[in-house]
KOLGU-524860 format. One line per 4 residues: number of its first residue (from 1); for each residue y negated, z negated, x of N, C-alpha, C. Coordinates in steps of 0.2 Angstrom, whole numbers, plus 5000, padded with zeros to 4 digits. Each point is the difference from the previous one (the first is absolute). Layout:
% KOLGU-524860
NUM = Y/Z/X/Y/Z/X/Y/Z/X | ...
END
This chain:
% KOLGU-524860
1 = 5006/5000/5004/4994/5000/4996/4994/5000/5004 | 5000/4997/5008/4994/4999/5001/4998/5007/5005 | 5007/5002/5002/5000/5006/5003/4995/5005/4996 | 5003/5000/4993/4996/5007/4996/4992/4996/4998
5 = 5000/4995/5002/4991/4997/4998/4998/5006/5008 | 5001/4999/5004/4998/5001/5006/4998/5007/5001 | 5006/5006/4997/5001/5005/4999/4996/5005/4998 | 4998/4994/4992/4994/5005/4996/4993/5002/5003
9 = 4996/4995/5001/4994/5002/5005/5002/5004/5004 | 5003/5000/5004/5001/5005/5006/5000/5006/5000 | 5004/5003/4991/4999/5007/5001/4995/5001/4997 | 4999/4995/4996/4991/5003/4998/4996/5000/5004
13 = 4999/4997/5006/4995/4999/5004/5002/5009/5005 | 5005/5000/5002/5001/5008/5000/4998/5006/4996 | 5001/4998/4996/4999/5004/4992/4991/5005/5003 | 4998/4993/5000/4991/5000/5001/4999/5004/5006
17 = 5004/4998/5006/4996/5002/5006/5003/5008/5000 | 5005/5002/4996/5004/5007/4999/4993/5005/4997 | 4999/4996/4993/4994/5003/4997/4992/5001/5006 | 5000/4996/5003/4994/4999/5003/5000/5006/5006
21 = 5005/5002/5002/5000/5004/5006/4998/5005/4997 | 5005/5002/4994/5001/5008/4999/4992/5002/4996 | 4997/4996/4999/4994/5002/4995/4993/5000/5008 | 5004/4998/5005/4994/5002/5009/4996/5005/5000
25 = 5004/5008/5000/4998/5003/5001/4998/5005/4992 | 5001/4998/4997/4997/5006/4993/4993/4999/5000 | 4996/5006/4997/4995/5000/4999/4995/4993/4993 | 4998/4998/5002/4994/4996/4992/5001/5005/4993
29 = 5003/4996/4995/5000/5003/4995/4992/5002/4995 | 4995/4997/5003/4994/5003/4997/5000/5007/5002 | 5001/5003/5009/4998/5006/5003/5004/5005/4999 | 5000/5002/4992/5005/5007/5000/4995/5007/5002
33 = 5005/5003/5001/4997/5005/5003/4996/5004/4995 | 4993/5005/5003/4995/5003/4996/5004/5008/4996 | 4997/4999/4994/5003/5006/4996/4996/5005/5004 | 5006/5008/5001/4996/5006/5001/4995/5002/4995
37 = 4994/5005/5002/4997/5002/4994/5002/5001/4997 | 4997/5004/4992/5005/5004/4995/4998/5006/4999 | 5003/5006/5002/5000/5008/4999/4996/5000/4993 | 4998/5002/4998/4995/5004/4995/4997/5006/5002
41 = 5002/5004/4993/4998/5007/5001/4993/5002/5000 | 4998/5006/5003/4993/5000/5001/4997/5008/4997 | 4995/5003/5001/4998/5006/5001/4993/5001/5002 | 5000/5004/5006/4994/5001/5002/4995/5003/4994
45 = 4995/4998/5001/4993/5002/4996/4999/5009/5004 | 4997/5005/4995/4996/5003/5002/4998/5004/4996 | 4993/5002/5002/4994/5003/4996/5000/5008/4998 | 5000/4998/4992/5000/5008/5002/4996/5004/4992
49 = 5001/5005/4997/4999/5001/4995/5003/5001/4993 | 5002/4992/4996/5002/5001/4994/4997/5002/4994 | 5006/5000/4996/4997/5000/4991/4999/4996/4997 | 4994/4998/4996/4999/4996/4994/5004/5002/4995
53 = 5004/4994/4996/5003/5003/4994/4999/4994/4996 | 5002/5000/4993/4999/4997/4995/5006/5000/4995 | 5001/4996/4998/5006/5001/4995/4998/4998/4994 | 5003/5004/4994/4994/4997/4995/5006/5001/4994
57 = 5002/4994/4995/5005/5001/4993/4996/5005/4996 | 5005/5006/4997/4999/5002/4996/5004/5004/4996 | 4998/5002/4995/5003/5004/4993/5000/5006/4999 | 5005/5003/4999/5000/5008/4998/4997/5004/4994
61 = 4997/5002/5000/4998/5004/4993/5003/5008/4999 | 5000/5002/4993/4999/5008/5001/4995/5003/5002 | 5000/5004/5004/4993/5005/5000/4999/5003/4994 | 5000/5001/4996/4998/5003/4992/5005/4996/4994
65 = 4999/4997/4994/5003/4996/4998/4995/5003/4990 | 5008/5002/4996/4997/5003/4993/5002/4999/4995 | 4997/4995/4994/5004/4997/4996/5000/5008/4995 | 5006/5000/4998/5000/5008/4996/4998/4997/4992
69 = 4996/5002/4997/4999/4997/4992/5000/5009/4994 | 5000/4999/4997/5000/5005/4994/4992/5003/5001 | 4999/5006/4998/4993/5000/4996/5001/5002/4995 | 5003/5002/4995/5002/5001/4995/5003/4997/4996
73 = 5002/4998/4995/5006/4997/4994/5004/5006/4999 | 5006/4994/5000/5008/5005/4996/5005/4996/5003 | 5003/5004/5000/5009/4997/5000/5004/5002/5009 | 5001/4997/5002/5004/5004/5004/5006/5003/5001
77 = 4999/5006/5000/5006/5004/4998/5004/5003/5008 | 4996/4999/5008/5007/4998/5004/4997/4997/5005 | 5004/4997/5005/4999/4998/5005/5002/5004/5006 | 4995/5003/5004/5003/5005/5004/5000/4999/5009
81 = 5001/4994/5000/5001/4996/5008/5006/4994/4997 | 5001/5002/5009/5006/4994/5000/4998/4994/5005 | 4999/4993/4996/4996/4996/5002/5004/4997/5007 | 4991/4998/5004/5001/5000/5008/5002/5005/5004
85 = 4999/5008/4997/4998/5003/5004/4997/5003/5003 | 4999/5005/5003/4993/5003/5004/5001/5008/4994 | 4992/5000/4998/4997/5005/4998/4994/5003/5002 | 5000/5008/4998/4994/5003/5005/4995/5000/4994
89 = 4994/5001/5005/4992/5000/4993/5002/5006/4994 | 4998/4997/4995/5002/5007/4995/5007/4999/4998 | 5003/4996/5002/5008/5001/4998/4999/4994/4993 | 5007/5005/4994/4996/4996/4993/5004/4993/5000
93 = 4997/4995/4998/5003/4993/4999/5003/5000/4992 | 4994/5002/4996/5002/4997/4994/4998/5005/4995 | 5002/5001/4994/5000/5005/4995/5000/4999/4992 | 4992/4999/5000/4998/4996/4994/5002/5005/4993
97 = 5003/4998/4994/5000/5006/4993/4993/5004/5001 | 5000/5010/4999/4995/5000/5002/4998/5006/4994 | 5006/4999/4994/4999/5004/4996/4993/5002/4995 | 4998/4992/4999/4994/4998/4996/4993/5004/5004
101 = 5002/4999/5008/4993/5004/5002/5001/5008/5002 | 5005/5001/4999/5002/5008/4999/4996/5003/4995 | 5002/4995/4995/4996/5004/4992/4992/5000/5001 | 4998/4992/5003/4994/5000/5001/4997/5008/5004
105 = 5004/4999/5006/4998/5007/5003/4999/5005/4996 | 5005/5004/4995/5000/5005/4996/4992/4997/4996 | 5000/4995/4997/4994/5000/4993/4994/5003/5007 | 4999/4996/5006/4994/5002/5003/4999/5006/5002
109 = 5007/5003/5001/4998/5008/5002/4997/5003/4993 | 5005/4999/4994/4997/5004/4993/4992/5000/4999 | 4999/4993/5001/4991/4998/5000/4994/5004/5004 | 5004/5002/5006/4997/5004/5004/5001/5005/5000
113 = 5004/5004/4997/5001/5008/4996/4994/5001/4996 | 4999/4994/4994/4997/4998/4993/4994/5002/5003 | 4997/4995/5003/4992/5001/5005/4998/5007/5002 | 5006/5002/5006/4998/5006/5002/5000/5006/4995
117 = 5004/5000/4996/4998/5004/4992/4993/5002/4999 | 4996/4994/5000/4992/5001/4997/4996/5004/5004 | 5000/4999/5007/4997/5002/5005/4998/5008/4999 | 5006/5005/4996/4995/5006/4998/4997/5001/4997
121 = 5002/4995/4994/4995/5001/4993/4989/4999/5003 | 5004/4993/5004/4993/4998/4999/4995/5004/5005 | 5004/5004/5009/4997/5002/5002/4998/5008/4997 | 5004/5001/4994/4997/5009/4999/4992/4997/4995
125 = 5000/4994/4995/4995/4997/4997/4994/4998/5004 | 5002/4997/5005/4994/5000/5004/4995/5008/5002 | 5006/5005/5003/4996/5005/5001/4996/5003/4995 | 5004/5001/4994/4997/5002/4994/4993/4998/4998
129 = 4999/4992/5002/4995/4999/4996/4994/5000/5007 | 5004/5001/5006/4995/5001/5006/4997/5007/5000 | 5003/5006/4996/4996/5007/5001/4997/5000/4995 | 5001/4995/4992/4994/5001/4994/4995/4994/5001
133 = 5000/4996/5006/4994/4995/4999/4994/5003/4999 | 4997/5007/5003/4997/5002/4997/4997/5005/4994 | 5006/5001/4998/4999/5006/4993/5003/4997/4994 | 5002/4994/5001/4999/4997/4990/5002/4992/5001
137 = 5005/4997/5007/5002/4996/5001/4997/4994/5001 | 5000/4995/4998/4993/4995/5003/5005/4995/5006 | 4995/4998/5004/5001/4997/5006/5006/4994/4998 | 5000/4997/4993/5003/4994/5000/5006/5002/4998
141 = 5002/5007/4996/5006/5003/5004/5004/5001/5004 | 4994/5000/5007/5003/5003/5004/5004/4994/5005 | 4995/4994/4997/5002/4994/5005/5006/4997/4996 | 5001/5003/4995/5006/4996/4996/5009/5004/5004
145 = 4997/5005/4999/5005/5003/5002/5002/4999/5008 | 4995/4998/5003/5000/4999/5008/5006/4993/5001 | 4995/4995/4995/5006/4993/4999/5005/5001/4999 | 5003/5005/4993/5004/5000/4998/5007/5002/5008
149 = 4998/5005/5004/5003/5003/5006/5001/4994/5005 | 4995/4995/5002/5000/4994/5002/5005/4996/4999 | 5002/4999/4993/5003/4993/4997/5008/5004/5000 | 5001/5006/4999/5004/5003/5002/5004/4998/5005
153 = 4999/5002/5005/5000/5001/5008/5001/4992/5003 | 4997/4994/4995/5000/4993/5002/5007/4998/4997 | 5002/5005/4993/5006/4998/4998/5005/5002/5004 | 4999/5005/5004/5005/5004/5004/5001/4993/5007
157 = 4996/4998/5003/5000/4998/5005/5004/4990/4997 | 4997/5001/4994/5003/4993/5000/5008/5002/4999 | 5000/5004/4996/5009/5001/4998/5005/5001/5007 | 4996/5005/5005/5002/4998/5008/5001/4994/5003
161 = 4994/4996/4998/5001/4995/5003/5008/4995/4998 | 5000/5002/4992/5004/4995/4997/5006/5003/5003 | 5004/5006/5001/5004/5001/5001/5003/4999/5006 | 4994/4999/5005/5002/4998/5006/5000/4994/5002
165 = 4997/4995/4993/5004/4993/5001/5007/4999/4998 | 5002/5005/4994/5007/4997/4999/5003/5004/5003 | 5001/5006/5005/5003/5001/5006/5002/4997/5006 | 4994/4996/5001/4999/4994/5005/5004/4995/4997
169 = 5003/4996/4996/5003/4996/4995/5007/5002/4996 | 4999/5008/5002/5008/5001/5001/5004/5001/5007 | 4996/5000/5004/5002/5001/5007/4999/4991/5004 | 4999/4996/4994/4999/4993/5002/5008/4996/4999
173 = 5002/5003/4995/5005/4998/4998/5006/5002/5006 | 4999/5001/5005/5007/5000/5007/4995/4997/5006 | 5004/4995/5000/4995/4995/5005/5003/5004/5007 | 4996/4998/5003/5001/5004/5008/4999/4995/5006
177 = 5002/5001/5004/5000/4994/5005/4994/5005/5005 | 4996/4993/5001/4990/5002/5003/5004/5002/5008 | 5003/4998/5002/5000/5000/5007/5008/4999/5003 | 5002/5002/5007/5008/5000/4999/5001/4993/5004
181 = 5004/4996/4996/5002/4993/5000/5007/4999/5000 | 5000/4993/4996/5007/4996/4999/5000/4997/4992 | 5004/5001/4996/4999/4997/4994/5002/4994/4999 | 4998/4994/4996/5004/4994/4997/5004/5003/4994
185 = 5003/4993/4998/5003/4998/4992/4995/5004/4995 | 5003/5005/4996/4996/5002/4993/5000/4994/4994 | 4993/4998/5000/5000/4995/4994/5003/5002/4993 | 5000/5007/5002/5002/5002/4991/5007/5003/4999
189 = 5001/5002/4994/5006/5006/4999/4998/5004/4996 | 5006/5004/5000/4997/5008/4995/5001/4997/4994 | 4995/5002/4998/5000/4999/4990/4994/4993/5000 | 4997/4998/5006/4997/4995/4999/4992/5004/4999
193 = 4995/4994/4993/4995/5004/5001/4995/4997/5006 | 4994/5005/5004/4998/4997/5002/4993/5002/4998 | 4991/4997/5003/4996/5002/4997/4996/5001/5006 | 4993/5004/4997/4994/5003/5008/5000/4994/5003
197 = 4999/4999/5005/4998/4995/5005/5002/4994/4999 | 5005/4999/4997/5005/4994/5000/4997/4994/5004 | 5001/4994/5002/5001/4993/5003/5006/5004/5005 | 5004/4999/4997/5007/5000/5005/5004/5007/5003
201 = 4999/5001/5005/5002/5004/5005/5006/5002/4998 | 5002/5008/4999/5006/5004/4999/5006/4998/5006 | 4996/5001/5007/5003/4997/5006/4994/5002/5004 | 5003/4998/5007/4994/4999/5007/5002/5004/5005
205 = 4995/5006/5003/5002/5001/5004/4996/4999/5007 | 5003/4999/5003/4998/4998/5008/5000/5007/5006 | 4998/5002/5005/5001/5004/5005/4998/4993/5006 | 5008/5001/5002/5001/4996/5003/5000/5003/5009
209 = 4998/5006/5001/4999/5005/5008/4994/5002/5000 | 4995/4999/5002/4999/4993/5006/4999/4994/4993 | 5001/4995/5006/4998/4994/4996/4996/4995/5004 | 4996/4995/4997/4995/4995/5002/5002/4995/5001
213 = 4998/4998/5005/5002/4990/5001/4993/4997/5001 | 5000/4996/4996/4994/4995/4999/5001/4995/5004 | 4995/4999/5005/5002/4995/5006/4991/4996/4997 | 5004/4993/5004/4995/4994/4996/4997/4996/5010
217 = 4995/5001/5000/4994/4998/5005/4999/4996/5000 | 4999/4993/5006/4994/4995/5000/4995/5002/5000 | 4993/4997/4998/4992/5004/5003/4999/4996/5006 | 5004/4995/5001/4998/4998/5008/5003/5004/5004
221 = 5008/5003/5000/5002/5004/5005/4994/5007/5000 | 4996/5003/4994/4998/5002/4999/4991/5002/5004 | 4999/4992/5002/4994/5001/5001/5003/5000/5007 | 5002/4997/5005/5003/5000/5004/5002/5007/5003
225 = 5002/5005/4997/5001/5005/5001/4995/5004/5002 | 4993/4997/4995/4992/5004/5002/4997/4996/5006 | 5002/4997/5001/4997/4996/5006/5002/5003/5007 | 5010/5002/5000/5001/5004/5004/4999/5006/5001
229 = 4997/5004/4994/5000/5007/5001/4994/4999/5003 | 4993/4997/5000/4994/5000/4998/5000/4998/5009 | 5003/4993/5003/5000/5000/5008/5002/5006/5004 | 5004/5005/4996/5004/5006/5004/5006/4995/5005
233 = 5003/4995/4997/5006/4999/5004/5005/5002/4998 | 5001/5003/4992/5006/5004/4996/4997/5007/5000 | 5005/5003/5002/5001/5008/5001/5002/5003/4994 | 4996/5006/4999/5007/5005/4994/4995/4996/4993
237 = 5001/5002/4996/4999/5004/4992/5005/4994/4997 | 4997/4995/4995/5006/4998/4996/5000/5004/4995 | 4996/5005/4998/5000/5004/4994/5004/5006/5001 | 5005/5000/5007/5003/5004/5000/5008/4996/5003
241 = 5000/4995/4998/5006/4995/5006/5008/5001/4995 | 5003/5003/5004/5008/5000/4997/5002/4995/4997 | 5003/4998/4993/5003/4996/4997/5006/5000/4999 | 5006/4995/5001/5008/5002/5000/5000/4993/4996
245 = 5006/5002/4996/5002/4997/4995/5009/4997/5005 | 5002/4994/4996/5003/4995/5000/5002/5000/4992 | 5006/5001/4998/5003/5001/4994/5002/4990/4997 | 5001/4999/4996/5005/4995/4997/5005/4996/5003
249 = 5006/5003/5004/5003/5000/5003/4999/5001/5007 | 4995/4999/5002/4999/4999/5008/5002/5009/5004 | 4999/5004/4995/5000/5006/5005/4993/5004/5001 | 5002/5003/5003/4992/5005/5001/4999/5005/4998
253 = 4997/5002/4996/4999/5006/4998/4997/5006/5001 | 5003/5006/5002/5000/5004/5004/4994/5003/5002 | 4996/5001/4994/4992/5005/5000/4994/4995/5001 | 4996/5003/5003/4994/4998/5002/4994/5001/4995
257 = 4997/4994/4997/4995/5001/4994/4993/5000/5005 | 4996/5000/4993/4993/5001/5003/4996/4997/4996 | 4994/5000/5002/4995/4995/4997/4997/5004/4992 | 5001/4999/4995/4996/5002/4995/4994/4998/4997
261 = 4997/4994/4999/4993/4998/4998/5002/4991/5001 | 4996/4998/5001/4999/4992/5000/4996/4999/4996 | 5002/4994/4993/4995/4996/4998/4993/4997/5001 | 4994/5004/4998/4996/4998/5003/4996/4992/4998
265 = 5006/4996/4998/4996/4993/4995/5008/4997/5005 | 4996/4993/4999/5004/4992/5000/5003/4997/4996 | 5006/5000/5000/5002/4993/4994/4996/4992/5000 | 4998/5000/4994/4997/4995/5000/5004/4994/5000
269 = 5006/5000/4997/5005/4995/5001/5003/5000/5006 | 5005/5005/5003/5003/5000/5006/4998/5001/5007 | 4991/5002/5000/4998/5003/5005/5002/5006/5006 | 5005/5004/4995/5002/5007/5003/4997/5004/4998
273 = 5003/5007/5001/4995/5006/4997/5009/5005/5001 | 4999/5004/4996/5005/5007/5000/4999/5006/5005 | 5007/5000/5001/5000/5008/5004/5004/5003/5000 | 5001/5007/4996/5005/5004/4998/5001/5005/5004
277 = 5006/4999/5001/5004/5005/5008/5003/5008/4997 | 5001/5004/5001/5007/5004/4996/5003/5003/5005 | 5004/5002/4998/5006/5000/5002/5005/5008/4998 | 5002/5002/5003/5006/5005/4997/5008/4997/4998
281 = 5002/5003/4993/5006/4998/5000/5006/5004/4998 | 4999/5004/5005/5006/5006/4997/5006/4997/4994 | 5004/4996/5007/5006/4998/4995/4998/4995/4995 | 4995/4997/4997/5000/4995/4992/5002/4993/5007
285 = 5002/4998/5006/4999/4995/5003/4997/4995/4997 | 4992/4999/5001/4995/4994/4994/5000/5003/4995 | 5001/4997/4995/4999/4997/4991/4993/4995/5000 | 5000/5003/4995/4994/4997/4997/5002/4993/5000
289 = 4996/4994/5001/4999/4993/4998/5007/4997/5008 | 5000/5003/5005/5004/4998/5008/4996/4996/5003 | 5002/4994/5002/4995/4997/5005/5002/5003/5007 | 4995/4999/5004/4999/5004/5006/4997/4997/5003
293 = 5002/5001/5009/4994/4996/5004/4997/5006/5003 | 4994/5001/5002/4998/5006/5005/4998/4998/5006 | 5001/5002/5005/4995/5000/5006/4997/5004/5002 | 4993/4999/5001/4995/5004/4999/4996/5000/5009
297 = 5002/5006/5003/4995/4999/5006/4993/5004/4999 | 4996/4995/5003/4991/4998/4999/5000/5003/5006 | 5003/5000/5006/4997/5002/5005/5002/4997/5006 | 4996/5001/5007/5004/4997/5007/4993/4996/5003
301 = 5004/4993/5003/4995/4998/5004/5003/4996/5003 | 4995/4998/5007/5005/5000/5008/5001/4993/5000 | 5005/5000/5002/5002/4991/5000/5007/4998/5003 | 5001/4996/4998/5009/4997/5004/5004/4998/4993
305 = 5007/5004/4999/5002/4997/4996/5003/4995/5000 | 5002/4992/4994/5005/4996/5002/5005/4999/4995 | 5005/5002/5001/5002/5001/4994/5001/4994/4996 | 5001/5000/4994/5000/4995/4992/5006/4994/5001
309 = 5005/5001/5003/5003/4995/5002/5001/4997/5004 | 4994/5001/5005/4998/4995/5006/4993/4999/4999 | 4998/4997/4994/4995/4999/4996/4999/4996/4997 | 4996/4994/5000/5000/4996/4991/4995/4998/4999
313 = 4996/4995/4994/4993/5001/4999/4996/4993/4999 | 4999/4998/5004/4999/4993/5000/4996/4997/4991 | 4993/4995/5002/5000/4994/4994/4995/5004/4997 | 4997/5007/5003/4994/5002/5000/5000/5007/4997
317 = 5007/5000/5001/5003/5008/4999/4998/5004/5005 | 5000/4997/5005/4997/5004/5007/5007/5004/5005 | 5002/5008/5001/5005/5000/5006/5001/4995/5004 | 5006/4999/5002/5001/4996/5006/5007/5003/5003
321 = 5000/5001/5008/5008/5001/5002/5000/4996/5005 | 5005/5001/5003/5002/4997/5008/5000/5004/5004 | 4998/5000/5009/5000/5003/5004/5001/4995/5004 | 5003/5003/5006/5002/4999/5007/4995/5000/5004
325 = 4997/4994/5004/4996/5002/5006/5001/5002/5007 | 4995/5000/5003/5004/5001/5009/5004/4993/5001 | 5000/4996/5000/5004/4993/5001/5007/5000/4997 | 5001/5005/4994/5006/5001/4996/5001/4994/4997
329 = 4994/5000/4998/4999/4992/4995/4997/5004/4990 | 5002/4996/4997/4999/5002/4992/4993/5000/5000 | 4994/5004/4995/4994/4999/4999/5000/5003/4993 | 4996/4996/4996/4999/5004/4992/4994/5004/5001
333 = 4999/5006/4997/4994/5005/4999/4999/4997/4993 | 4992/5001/4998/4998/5001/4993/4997/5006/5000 | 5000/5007/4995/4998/5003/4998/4995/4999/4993 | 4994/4999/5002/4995/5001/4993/5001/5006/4995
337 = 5002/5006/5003/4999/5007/4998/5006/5002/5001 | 5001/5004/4995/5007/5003/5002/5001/5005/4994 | 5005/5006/5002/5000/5005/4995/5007/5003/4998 | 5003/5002/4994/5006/5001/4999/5002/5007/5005
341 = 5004/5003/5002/5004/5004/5004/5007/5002/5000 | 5002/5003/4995/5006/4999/4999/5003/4994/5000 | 5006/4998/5002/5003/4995/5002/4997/4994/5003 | 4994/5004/5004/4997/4996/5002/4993/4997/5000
345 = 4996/4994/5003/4992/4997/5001/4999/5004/5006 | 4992/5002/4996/4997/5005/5007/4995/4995/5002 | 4999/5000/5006/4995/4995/5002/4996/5002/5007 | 4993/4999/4998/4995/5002/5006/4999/4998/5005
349 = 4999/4992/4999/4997/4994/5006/5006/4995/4999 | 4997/4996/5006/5008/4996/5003/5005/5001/5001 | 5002/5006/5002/5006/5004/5004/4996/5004/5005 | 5006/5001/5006/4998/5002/5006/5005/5006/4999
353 = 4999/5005/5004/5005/5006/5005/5008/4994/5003 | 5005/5001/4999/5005/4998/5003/5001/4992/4998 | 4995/4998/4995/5002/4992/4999/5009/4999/4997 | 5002/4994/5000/5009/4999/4997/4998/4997/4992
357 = 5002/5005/4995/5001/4996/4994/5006/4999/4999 | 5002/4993/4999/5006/4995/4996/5003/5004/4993 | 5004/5003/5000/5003/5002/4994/5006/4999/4998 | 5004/4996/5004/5006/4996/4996/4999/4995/5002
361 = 5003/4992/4995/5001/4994/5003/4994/4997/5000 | 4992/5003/4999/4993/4996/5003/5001/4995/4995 | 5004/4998/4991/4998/4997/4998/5005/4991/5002 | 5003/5000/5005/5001/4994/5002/4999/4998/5007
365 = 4992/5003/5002/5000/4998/5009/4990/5002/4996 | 4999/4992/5004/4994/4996/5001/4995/5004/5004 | 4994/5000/4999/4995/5002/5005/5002/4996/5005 | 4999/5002/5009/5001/4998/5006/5005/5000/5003
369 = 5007/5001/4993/5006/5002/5004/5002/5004/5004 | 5004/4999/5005/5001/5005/5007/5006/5004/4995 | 5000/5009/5001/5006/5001/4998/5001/5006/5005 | 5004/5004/4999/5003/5006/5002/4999/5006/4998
373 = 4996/5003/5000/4999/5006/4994/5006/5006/5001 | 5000/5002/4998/5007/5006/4998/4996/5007/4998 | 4998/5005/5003/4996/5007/4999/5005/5003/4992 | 4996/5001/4997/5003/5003/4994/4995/5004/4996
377 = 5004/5004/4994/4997/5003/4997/5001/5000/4992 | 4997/5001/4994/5001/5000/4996/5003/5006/4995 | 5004/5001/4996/5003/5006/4996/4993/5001/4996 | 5002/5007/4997/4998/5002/4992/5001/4994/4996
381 = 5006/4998/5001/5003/4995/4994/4997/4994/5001 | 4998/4998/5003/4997/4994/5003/5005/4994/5005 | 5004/5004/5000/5006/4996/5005/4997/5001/5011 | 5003/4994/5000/4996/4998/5008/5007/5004/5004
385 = 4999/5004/5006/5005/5004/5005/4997/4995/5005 | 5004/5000/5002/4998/4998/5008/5000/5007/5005 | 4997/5000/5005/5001/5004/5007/5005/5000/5001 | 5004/5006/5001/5004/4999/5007/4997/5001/5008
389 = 5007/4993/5004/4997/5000/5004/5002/5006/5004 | 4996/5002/5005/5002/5008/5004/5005/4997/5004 | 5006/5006/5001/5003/5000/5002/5000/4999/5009 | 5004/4995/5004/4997/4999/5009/5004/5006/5001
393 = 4998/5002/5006/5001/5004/5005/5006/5001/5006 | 5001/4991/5000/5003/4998/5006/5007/4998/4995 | 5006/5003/5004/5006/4999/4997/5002/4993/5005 | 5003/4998/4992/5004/4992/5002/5005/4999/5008
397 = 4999/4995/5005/5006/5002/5004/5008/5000/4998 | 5002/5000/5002/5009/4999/4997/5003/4997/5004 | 5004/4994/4998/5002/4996/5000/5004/5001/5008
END
């Protein structure tokens, strides 16, 4: 028993001097070693001559839009389209009963046979009493007979006239399409009656090649735009700047529009103003009532671009991006000004020739951090490539 009292201390006291040796040479667990920087993708800055563009929501319209109505009363006796089709100007839609103005036509021609009858009675009477005004005929003969040739000839011209209204009104009764289009639904059917100038439209036709897109303006991007034509730092004609369409589904569509007229007033409510683009649309592509985005290039001015994803906008709504210094340390830029450019912010002042902007990663590395920059470039699509590195010259030795 007293053996093992003796025992125990002793390994323990071993135990301790066992741990004590092995921990001599290890480093202080405070002094771990310093992290390498961290690679961040970069791209150099340079100056050169971009586009201004704008992107503006907007709505399709037809270029010619016609509600078709009667001018006539009767019955419909056919419908001569087949609805949502394309029809050309002049081709017959609708085929009012047109017997009732047949007859009409006939009574106004008889009327005007009737009239044109009198016209030789009265002008041999008039002669007659114009060689005896002086040999037994008194003057107020002469003037009676004059009228009477007169009122003739007012009869003739009216009954013309009448005839040519119910010709016009039998020639109303086939409606015709004003321009070559596209039809809707026919509100009616045959045997329906319908009357002149109706409320409610037979159907609508549209001509939908070319077609307008109604694009909607800030008047602040607006005045800003007169400021830069006005300094001459935007180049080019916005009143002639190409407008490309962006469809619903995120595609682009094919043709290039043009400026047509801009709104010359303010929304008093929204503080925009209109601007109608148009467009070719061979294949029926846009429909009337398509939302659409358009980019509209205004013009070029000289600047650096940075692209939208290595960008964001501080408390002020001011640009701000990251950049690399000479030290390869992190530094925030603020941009006061800045301008749309495709994909990207075009900016004037506070960038250099050759400066590093931060375009991957900048959003979890601090001003004054040391990092690594990595030479890159950015896609169309907005995706970061890196550089390849060039290939060395000197072949590896062998083993």
């Amino acid at each position: 028993m007293n053996a093992r009292k003796v025992c125990l201390p002793l390994l323990f006291s071993l135990a301790l001097a066992s741990c004590s040796d092995s921990g001599d040479g290890a480093a202080p667990s405070g002094q771990a070693q310093e992290r390498p920087p961290s690679p961040v993708s970069v791209v150099l800055m340079k100056e050169g001559q971009y586009p201004i563009t704008r992107i503006l929501p907007g709505r399709a319209t037809a270029f010619r839009t016609s509600e078709i109505r009667p001018r006539v009363t009767g019955a419909i006796r056919e419908i001569a389209f087949k609805e949502g089709s394309e029809v050309k100007q002049g081709s017959l839609l609708f085929q009012i009963e047109d017997d009732t103005y047949e007859a009409a036509v006939a009574e106004a021609r008889a009327n005007v046979a009737k009239a044109e009858a009198s016209i030789p009675s009265a002008e041999a009477n008039l002669a007659r009493y114009e060689r005896l005004v002086n040999s037994g005929a008194t003057q107020i003969e002469y003037e009676n007979a004059r009228v009477t040739l007169l009122q003739a000839e007012a009869e003739v011209a009216q009954a013309k006239a009448a005839l040519q209204t119910a010709e016009i009104n039998l020639d109303l009764t086939k409606i015709r399409a004003p321009f070559d289009g596209v039809t809707s639904l026919s509100n009616v059917a045959v045997g329906n009656i319908v009357t002149a100038n109706q409320p409610e439209a037979l159907t609508t036709l549209r001509q939908l090649d070319p077609m307008y897109i109604d694009l909607t303006e800030s008047s602040t991007n607006l005045l800003e735009l007169r400021s830069a034509m006005a300094s001459g730092r935007l180049s080019g004609d916005p009143r002639n700047a190409d407008i490309r369409l962006t469809l619903e589904d995120g595609t682009a569509y094919p043709q290039t529009g043009k400026l047509d007229m801009a709104e010359m007033a303010v929304s008093e409510s929204t503080g925009t103003y209109q601007i109608r683009a148009l467009f070719d649309n061979p294949d029926d592509v846009i429909l009337p009532g398509m939302y659409v985005r358009a980019t509209v290039i205004l013009g070029e001015e000289t600047g650096y671009l940075i692209p939208q994803r290595a960008a964001s906008r501080n408390a002020r709504g001011e640009l701000s991006a990251k950049f690399v210094n000479a030290d390869n340390q992190v530094e925030t830029r603020i941009f006061p000004t800045s301008h749309v450019s495709g994909n990207n912010w075009l900016v004037s002042e506070g960038v250099a020739e050759g400066d590093r902007l931060i375009v991957d990663g900048f959003q979890w590395i601090g001003d004054g951090a040391t990092v690594a920059p990595v030479e890159s470039t950015v896609d169309e699509s907005g995706l970061v490539v890196q550089a390849q590195p060039e290939a060395s010259d000197e072949t590896a030795p062998t083993q």
